[in-house]
N, CA, C and O of each residue as an XYZ file, in Angstrom:
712
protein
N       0.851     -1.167      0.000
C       0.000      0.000      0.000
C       0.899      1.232      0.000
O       1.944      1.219      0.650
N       0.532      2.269     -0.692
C       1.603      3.454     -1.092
C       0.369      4.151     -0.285
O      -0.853      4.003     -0.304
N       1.641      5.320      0.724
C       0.979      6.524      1.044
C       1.495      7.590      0.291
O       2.666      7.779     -0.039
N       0.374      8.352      0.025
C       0.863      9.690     -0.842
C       0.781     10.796      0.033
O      -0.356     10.958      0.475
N       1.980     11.950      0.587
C       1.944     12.458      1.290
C       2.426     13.650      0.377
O       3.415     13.551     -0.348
N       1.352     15.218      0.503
C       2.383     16.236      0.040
C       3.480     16.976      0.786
O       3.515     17.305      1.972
N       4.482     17.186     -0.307
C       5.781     17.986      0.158
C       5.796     19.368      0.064
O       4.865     19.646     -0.691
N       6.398     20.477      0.454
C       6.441     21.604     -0.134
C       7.379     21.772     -0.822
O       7.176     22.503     -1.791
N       8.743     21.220     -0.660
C       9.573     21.141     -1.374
C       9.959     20.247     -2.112
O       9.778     19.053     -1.874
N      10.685     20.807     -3.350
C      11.450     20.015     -4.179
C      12.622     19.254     -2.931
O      12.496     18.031     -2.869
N      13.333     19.653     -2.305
C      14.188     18.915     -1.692
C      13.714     17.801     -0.452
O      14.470     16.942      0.001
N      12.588     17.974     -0.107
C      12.147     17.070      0.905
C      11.420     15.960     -0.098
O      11.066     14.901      0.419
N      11.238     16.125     -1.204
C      10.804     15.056     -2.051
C      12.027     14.262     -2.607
O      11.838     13.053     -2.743
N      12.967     14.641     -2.869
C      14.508     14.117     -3.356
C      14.705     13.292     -1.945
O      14.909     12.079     -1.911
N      14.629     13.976     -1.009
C      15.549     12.992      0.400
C      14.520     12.420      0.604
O      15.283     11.695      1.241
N      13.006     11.755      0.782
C      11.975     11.069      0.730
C      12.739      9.736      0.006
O      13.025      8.684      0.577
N      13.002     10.101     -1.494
C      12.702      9.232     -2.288
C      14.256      8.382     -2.125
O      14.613      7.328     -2.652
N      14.976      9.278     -1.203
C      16.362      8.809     -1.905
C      16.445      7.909     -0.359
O      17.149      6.913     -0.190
N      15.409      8.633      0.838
C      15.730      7.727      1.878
C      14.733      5.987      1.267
O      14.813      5.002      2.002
N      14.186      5.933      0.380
C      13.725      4.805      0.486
C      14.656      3.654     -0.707
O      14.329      2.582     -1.218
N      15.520      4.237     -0.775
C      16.731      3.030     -1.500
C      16.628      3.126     -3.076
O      17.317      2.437     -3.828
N      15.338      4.408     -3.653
C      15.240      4.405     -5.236
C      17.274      4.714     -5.901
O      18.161      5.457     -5.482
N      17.232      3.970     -6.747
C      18.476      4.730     -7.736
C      18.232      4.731     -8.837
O      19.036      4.409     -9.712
N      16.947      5.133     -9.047
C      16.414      4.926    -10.342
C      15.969      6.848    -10.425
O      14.917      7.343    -10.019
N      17.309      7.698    -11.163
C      17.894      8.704    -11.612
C      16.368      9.283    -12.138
O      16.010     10.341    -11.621
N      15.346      8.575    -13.252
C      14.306      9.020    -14.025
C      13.134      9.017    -12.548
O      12.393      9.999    -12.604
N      12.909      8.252    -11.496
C      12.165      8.620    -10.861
C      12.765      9.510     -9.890
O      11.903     10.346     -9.617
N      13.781      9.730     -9.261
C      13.691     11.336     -8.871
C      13.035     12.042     -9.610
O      11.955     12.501     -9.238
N      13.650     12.333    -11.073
C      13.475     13.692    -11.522
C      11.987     13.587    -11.732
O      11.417     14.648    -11.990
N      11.297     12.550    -11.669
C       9.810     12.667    -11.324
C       9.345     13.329    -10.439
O       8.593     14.302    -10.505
N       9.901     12.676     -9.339
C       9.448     13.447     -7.969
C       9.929     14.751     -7.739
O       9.728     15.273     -6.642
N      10.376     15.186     -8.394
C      11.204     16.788     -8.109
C       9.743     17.531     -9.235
O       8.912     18.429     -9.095
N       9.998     16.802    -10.020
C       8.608     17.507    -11.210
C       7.235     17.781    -10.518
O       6.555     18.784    -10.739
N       6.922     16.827     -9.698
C       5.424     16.465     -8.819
C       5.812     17.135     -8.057
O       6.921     17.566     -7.741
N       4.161     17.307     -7.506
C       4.117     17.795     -5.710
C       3.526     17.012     -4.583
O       3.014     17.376     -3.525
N       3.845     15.260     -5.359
C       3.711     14.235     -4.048
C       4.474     13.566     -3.800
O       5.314     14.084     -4.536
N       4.911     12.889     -3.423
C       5.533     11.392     -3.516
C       5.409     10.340     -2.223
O       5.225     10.887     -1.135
N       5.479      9.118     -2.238
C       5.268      8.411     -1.361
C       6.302      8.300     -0.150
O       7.436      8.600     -0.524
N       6.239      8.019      0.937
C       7.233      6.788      1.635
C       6.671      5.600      1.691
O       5.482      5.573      2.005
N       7.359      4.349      1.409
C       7.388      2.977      1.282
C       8.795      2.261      2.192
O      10.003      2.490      2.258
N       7.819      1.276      2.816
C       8.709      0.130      3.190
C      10.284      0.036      2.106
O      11.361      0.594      2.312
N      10.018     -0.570      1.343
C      10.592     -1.070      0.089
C      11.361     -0.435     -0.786
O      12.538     -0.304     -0.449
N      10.936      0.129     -2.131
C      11.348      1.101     -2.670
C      10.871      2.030     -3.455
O       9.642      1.987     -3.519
N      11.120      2.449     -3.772
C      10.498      3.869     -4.747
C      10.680      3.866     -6.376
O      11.647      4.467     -6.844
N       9.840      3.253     -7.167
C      10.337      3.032     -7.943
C       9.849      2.838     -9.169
O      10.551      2.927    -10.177
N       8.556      2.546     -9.179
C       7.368      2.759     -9.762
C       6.947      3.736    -10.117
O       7.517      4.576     -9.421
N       5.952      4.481    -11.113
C       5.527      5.613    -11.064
C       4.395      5.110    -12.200
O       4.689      4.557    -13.260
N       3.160      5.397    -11.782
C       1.923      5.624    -13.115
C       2.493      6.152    -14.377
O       3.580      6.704    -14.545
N       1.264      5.797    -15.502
C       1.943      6.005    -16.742
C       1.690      7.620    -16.557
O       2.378      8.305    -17.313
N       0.625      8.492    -15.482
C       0.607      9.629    -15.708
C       1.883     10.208    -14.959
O       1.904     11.438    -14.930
N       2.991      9.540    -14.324
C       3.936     10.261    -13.638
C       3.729     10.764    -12.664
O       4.584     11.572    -12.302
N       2.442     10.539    -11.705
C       2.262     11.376    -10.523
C       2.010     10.964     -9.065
O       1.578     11.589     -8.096
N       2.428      9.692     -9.242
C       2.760      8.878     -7.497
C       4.054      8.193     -8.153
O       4.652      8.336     -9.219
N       4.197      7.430     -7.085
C       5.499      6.601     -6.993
C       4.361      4.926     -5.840
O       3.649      5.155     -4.863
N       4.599      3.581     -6.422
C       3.898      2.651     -5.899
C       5.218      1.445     -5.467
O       6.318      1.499     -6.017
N       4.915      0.532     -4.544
C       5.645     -0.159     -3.598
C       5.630     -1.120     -5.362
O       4.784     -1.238     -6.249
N       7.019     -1.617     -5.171
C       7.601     -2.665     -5.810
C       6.748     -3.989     -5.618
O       6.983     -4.301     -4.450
N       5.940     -4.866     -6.115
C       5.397     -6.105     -5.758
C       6.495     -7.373     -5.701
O       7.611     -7.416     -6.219
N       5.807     -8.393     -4.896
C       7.228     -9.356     -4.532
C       7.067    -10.123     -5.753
O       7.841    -11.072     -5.629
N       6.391    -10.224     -7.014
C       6.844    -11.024     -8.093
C       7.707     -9.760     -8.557
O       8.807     -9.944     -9.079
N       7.361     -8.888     -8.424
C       9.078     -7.951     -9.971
C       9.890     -8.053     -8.783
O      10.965     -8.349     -9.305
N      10.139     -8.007     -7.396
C      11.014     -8.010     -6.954
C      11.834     -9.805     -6.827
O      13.038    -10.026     -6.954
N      11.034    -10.573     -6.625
C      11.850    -11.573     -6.957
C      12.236    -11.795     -8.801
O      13.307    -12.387     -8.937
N      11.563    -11.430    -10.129
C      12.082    -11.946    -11.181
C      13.047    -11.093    -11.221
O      14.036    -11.398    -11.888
N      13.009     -9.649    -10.435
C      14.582     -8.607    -10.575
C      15.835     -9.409    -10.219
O      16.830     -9.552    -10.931
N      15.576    -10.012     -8.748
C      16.588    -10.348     -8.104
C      17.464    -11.443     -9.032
O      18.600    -11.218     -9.449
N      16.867    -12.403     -9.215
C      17.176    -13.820    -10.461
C      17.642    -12.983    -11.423
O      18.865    -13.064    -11.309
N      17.394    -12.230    -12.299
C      17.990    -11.671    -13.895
C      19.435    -10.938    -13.227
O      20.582    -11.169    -13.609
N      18.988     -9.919    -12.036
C      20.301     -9.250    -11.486
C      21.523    -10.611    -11.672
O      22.459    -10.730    -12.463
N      20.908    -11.710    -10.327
C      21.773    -12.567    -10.248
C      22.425    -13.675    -11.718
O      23.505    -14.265    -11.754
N      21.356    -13.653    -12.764
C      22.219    -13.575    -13.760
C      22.932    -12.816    -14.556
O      23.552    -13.299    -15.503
N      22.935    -11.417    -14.244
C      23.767    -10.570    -14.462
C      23.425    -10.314    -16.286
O      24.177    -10.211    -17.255
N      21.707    -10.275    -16.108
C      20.927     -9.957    -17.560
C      20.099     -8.919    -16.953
O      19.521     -8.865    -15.868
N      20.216     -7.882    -18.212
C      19.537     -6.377    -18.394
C      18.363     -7.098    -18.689
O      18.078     -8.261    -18.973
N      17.740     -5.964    -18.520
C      15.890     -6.183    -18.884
C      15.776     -6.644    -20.863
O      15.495     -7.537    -21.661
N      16.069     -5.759    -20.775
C      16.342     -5.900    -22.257
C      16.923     -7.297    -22.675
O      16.252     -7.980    -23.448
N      18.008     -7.719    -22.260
C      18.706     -9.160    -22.622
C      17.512    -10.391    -22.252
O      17.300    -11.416    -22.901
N      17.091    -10.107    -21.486
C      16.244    -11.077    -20.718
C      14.906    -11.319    -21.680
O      14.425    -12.363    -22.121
N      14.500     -9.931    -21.826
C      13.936    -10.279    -23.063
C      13.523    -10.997    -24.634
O      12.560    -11.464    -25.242
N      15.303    -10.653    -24.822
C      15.311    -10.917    -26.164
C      15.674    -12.476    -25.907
O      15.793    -13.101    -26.961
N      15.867    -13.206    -24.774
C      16.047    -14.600    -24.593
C      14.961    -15.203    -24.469
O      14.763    -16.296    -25.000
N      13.886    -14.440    -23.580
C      12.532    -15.495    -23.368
C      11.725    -14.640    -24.170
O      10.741    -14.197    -23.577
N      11.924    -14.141    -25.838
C      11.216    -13.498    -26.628
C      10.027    -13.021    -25.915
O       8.884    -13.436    -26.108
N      10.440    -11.967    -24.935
C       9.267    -11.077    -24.495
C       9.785     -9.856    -24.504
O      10.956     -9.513    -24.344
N       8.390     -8.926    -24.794
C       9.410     -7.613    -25.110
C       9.712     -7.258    -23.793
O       9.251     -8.086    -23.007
N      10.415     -6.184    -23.162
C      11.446     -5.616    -22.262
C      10.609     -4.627    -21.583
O      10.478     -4.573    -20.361
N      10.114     -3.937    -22.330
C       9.351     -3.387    -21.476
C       8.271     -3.847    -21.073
O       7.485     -3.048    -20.564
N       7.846     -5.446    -21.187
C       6.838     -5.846    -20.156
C       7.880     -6.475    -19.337
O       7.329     -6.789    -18.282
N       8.808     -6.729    -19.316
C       9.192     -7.423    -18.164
C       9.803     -6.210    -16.843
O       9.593     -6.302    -15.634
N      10.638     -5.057    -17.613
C      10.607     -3.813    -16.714
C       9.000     -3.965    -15.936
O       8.871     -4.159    -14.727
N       8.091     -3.859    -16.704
C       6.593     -3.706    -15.957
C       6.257     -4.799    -14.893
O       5.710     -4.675    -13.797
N       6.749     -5.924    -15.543
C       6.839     -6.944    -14.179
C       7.093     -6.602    -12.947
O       6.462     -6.436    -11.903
N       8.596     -6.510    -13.463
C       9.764     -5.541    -12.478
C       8.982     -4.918    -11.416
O       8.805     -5.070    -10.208
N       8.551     -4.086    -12.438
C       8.189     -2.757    -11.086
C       6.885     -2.387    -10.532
O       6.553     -1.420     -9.847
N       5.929     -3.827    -11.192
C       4.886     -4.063    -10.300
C       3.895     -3.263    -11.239
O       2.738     -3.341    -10.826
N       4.011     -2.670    -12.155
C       2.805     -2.267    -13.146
C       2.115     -3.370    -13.870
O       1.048     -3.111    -14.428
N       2.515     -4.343    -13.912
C       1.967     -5.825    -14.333
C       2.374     -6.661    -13.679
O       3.539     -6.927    -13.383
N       0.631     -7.552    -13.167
C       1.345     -8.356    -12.162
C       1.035     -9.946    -12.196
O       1.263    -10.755    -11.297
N       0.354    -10.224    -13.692
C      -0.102    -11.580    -13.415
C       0.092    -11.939    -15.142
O      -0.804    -11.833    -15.980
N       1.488    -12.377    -15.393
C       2.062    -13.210    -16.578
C       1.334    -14.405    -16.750
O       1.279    -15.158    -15.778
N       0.861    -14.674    -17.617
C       0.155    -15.914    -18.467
C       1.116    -17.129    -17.717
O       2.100    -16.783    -17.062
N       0.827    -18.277    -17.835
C       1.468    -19.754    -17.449
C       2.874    -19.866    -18.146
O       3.898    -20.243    -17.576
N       2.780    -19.506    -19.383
C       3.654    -19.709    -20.597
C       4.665    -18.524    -20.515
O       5.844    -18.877    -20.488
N       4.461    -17.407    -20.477
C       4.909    -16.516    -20.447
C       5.768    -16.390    -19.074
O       6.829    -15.797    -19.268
N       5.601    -16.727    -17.994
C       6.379    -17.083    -16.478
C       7.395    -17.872    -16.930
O       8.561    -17.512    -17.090
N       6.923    -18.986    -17.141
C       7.531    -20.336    -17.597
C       8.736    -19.916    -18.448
O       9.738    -20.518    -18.061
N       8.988    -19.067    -19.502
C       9.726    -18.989    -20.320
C      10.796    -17.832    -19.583
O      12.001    -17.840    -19.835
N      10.285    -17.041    -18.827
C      11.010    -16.211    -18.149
C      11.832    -16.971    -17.073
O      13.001    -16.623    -16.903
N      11.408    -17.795    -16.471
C      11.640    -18.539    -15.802
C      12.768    -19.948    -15.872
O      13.118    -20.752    -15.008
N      13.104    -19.796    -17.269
C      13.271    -21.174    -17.678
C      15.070    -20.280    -18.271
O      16.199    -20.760    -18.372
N      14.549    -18.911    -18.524
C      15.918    -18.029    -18.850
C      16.593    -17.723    -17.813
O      17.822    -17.703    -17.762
N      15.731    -17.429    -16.797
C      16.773    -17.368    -15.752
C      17.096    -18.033    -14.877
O      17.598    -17.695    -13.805
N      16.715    -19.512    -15.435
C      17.382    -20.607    -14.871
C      17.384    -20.832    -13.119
O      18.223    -21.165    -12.282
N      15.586    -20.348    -13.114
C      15.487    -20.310    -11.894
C      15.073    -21.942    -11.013
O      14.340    -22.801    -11.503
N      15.609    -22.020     -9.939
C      15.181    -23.327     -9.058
C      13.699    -23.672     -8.572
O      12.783    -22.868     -8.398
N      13.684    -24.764     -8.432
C      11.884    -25.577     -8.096
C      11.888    -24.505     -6.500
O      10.717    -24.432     -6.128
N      12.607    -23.897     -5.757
C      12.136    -22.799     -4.522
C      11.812    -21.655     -5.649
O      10.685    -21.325     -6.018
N      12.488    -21.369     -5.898
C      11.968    -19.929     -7.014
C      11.084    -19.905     -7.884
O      10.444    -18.908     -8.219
N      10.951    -21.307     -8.437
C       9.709    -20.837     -9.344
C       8.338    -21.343     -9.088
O       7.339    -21.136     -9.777
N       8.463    -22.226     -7.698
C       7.333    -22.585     -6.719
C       6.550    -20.725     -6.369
O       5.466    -20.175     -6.562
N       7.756    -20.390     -5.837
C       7.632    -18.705     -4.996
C       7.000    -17.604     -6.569
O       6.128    -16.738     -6.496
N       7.623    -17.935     -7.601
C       7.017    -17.493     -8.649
C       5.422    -17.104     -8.943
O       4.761    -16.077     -8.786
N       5.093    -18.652     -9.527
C       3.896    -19.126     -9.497
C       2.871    -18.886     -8.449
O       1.710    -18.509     -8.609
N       3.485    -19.163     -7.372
C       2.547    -18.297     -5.913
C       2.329    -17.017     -5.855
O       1.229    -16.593     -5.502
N       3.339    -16.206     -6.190
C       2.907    -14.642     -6.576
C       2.636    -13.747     -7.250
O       2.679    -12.534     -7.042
N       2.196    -14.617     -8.521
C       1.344    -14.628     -9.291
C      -0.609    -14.639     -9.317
O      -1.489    -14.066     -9.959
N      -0.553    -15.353     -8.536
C      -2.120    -15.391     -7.823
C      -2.115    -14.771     -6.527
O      -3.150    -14.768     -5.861
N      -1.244    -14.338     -6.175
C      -1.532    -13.858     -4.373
C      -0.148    -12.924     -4.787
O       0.809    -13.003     -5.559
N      -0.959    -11.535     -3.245
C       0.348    -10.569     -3.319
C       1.053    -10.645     -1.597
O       0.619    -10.960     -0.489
N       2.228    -10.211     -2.102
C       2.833    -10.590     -0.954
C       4.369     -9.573     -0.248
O       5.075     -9.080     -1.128
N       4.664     -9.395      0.745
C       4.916     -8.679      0.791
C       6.282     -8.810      0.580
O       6.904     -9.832      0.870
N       6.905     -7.551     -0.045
C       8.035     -7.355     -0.870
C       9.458     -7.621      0.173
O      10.305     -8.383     -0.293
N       9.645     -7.197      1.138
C      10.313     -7.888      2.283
C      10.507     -8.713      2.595
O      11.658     -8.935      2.972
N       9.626     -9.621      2.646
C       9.298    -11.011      2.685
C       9.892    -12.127      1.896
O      10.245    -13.268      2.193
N       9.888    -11.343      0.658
C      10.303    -12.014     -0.557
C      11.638    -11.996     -0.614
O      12.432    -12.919     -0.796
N      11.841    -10.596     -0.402
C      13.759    -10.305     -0.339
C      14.159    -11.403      0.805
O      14.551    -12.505      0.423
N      14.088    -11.185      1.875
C      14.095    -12.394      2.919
C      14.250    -13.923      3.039
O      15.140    -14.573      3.587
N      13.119    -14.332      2.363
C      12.899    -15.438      1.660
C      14.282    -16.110      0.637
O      14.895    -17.152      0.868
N      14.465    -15.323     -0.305
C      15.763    -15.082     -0.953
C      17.102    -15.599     -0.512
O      17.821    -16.556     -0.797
N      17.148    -14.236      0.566
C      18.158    -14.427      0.719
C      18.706    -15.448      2.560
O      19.632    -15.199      3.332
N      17.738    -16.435      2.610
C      17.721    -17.613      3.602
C      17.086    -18.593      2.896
O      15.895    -18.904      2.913
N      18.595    -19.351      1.862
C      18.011    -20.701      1.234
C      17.058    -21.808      1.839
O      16.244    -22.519      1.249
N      17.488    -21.739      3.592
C      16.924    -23.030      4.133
C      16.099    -22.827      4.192
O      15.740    -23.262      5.286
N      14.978    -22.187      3.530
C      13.227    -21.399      3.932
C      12.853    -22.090      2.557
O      13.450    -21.870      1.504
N      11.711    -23.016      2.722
C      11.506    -24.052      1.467
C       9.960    -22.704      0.674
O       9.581    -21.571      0.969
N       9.557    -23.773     -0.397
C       8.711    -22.833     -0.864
C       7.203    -22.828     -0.015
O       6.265    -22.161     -0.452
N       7.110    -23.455      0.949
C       6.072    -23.700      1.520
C       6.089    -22.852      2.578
O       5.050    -22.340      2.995
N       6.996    -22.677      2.988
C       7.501    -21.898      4.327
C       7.618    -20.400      3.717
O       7.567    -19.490      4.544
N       7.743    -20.115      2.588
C       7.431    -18.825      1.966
C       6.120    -18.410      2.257
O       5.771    -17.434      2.921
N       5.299    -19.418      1.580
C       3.687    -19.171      1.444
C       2.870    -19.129      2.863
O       1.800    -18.545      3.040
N       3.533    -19.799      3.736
C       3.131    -19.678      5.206
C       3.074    -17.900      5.259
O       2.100    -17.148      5.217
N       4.314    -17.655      5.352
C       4.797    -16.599      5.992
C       4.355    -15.179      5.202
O       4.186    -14.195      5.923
N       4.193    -15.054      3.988
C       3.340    -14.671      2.990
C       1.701    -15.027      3.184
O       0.871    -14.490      2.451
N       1.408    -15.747      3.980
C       0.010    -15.572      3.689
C      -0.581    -14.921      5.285
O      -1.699    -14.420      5.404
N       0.368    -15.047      6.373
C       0.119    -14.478      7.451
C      -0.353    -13.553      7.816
O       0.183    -12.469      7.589
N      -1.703    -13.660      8.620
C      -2.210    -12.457      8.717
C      -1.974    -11.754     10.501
O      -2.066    -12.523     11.458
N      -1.766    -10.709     10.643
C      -0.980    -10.135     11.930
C      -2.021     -9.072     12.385
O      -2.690     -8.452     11.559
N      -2.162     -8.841     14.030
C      -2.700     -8.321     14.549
C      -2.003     -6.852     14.732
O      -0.783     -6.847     14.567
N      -2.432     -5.998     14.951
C      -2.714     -4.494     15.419
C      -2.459     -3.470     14.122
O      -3.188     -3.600     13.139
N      -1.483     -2.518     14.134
C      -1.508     -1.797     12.681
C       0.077     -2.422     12.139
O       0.275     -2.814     10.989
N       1.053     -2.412     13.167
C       2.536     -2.536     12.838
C       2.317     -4.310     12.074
O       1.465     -5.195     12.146
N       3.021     -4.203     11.698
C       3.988     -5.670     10.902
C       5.052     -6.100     11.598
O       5.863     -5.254     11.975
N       5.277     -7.575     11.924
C       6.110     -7.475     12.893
C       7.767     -7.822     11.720
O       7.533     -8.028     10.530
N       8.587     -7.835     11.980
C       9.771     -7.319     11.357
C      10.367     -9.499     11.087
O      10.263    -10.475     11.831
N      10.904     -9.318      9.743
C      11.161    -10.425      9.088
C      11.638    -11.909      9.343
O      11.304    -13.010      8.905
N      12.610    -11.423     10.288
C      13.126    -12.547     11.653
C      12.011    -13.258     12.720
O      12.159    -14.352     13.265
N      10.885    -12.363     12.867
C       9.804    -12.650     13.632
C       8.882    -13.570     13.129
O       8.337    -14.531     13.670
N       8.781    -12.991     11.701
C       7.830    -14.213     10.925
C       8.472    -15.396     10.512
O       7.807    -16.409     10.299
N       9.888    -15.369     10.356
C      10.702    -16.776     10.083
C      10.716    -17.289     11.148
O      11.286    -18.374     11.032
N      10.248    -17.033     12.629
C      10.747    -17.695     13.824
C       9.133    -18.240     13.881
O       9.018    -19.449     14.085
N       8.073    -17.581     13.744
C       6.801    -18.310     13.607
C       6.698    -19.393     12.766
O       6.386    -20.491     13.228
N       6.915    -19.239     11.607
C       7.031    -20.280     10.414
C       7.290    -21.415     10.695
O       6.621    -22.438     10.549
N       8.941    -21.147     11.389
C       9.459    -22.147     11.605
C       9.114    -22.653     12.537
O       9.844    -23.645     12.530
N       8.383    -22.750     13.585
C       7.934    -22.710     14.763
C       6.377    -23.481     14.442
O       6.068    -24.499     15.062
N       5.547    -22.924     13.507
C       4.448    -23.900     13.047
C       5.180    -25.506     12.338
O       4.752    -26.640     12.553
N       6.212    -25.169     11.587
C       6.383    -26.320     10.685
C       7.187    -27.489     12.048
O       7.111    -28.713     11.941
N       7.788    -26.906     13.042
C       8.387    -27.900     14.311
C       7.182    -28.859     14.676
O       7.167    -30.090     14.707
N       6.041    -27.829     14.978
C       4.934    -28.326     15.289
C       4.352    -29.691     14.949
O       3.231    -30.002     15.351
């Protein structure tokens, strides 16, 4: 969920965007153009085709980012391997499209030579959204199977806060002891 908060300044919108980990050069100069921009968990990085919010990264573009990064393939390359154009997979990416055909996953999937945990976690966030933290997390603690993703991803938590990533891997793991 993106909050849109106004700024008065151009410079409190730059340190907004830059405290939330964006390095994506074209969405500053968005947010310097506008007179909103979000804070997010996650990152900043997104923007409508009208240019006038900035929206939280979803955990499918953030996990097919992470895999292409880790094969060390541009959007573009990635493309021209699982013959899809580039700028739907940027859109993947960054959460402006969020539910790839069977075939169309599959082939993305099959380029970046992703594992039965990754493309279990794929396929799951594809039909369900989940939170982008979670996913990074997930990631980067191999011993967390794909089931133990979807646990922890489908968890629903009491009061307004979220409790912080270590907390839900200690539940998880803690149901699956069970």
């Amino acid at each position: 969920m993106a909050f849109l908060l106004p700024w008065s300044t151009e410079n409190a919108i730059f340190a907004a965007c830059a405290s939330n980990g964006t390095k994506d050069i074209r969405a500053r100069k968005i947010a310097l153009k506008f007179p909103m921009c979000c804070l997010l968990r996650q990152q900043c990085t997104l923007f409508s085709s009208k240019g006038n919010y900035f929206m939280a990264q979803s955990g499918l573009g953030l996990l097919l980012r992470a895999l292409r990064e880790a094969r060390g393939l541009s959007s573009r390359e990635l493309g021209q391997l699982a013959d899809i154009d580039h700028t739907y997979v940027y859109r993947l990416e960054t959460g402006e499209k969020q539910s790839p055909s069977e075939d169309l996953l599959a082939r993305l999937l099959r380029v970046l030579k992703a594992d039965v945990r990754e493309a279990e976690m794929a396929q799951w966030l594809v039909a369900n959204d989940a939170n982008p933290d979670w996913v990074a997390h997930t990631l980067a603690t191999p011993d967390l199977t794909a089931e133990m993703f979807e646990m922890g991803a489908s968890m629903r938590h009491r009061g307004g806060a979220r409790p912080d990533m270590q907390t839900i891997e200690a539940r998880v793991r803690k149901a699956f002891e069970d």
